[in-house]
C-alpha positions in Angstrom: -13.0 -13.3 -6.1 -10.2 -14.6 -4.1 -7.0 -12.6 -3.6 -3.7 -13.2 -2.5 -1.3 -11.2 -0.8 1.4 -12.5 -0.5 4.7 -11.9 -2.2 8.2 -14.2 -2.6 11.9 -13.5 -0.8 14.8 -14.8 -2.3 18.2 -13.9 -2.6 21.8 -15.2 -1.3 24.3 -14.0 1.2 28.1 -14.5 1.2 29.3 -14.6 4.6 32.2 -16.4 6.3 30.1 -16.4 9.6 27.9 -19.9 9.1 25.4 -19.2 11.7 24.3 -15.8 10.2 20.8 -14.8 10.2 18.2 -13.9 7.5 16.1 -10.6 8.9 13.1 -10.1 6.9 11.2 -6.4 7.8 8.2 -4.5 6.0 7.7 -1.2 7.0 9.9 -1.8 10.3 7.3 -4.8 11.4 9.0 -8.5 11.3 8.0 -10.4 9.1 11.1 -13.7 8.7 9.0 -16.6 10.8 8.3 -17.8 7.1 11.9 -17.0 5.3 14.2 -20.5 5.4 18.0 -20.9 4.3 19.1 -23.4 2.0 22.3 -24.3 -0.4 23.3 -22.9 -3.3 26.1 -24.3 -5.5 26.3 -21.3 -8.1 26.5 -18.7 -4.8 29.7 -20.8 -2.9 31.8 -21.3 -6.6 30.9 -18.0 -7.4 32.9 -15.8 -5.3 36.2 -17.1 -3.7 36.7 -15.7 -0.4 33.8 -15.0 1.0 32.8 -18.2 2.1 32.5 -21.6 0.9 30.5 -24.8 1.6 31.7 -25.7 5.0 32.1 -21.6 6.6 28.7 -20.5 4.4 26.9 -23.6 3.9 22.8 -22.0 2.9 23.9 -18.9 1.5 20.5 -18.4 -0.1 17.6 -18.0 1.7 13.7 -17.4 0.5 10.2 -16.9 1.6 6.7 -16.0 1.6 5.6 -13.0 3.4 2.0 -12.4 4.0 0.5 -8.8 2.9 -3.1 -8.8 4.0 -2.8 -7.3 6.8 -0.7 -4.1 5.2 -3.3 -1.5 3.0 -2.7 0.0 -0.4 0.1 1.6 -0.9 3.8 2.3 -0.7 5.9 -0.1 1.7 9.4 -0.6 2.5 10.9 -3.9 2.3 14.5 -4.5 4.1 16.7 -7.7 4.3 19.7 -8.0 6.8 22.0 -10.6 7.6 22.9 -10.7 11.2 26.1 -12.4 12.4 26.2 -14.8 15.4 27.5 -12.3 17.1 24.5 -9.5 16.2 26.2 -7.2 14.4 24.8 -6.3 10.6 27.2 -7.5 7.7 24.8 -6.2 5.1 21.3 -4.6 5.0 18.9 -3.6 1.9 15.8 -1.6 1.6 13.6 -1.3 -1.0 10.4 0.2 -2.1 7.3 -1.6 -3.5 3.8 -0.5 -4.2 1.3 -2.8 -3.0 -2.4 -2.5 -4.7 -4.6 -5.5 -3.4 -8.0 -3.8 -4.7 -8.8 -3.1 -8.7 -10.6 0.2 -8.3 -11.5 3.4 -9.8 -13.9 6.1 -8.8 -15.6 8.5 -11.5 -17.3 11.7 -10.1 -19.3 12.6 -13.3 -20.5 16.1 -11.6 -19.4 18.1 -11.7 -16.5 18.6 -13.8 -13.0 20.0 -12.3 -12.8 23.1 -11.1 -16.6 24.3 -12.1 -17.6 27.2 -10.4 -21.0 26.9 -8.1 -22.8 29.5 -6.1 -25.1 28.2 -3.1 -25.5 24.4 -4.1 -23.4 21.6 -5.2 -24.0 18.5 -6.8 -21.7 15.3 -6.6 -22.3 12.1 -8.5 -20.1 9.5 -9.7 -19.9 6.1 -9.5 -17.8 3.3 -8.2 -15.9 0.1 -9.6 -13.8 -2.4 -7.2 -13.2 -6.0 -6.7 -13.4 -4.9 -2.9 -15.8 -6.3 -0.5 -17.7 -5.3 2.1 -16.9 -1.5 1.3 -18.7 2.1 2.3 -18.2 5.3 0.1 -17.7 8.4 2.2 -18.0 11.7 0.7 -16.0 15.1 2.1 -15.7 18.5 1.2 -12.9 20.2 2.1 -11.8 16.8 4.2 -15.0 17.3 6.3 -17.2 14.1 5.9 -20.4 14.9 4.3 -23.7 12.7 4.1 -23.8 10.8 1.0 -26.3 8.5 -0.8 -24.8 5.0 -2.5 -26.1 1.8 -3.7 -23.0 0.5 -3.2 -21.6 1.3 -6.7 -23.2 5.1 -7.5 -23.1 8.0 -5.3 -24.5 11.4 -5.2 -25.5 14.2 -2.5 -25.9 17.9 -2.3 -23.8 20.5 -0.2 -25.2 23.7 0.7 -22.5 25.8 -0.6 -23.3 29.1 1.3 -21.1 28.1 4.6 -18.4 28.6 2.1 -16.4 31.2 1.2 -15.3 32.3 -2.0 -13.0 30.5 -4.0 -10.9 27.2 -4.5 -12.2 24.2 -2.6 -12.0 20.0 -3.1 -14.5 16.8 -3.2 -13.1 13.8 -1.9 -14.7 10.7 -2.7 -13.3 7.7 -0.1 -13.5 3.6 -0.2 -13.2 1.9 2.7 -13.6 -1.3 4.2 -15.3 -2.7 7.3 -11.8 -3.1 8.7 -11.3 1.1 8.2 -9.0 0.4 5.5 -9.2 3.4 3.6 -8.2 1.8 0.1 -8.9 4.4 -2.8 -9.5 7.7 -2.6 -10.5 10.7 -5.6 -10.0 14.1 -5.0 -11.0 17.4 -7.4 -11.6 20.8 -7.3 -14.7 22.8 -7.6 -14.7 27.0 -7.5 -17.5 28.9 -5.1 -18.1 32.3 -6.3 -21.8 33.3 -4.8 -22.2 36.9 -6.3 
């Protein structure tokens, strides 16, 4: 399947300073070589005093940012408007969640927080529109071998090294770019005696 990832800019600026600037940033990186500024009658009649057709002439501005090379997750998206002079007359920041990948992992053994003595067994299985991926396996975030086709995973762990008590699986999927793009944690109890 093909995906895109890229997402739309648009909004308006009122600003008596007509050769203002447009800053487009995600996650601090910057990303305006593709955002443009054009008129907009309903922005200048809108608002007396704060600029009109000849002081503010493209008050709105728009764009399309590429996301392919950002991974799953949370990002921050921040528009300023720069004067001529380099100063900020207005800045905005917001959050977005960006999920390029449908995916789930199911680790059917063993359940949540099951108690094991010297030997545990993890299987589960994987579903994703992503290509080219690996599944990693870790116990207590220490990679582990694993066995996959691809879509179902299992492997043992010898569970004496252990001690007693709470400790986690982590199943990981990540691409051959080392994008780490889903990962499923749960707990599992080791009580040997």
């Amino acid at each position: 399947s093909t995906n895109s990832y890229q997402v739309y800019i648009s909004g308006w600026t009122m600003s008596e300073d007509k050769n203002d600037t447009v800053k487009v940033s995600v996650d601090g990186n910057d990303v305006s070589e593709n955002i443009s500024r054009f008129y907009r009658s309903d922005v200048i009649s809108a608002i007396k005093g704060y600029g009109d057709k000849d002081s503010n002439p493209t008050p709105g501005f728009g764009g399309t940012v590429d996301l392919s090379s950002y991974i799953d997750g949370t990002h921050e998206i921040t528009v300023e408007i720069i004067s001529s002079r380099g100063f900020t007359i207005a800045k905005e920041t917001r959050k977005f969640k960006l999920k390029k990948y449908n995916t789930t992992i199911n680790i059917t053994t063993p359940k949540s927080n099951d108690t094991v003595k010297t030997s545990l067994s993890v299987e589960g299985n994987v579903a994703t529109n992503a290509p080219s991926k690996t599944i990693k396996g870790y116990i207590d975030n220490v990679e582990v071998p694993i066995s996959s086709d691809g879509t179902n995973f299992a492997f043992t762990y010898d569970t004496t090294t252990l001690t007693d008590g709470k400790h986690s699986i982590k199943i990981a999927i990540i691409l051959d770019s080392r994008e780490v793009i889903y990962t499923k944690e749960q707990t599992f109890n080791v009580k040997k005696y």
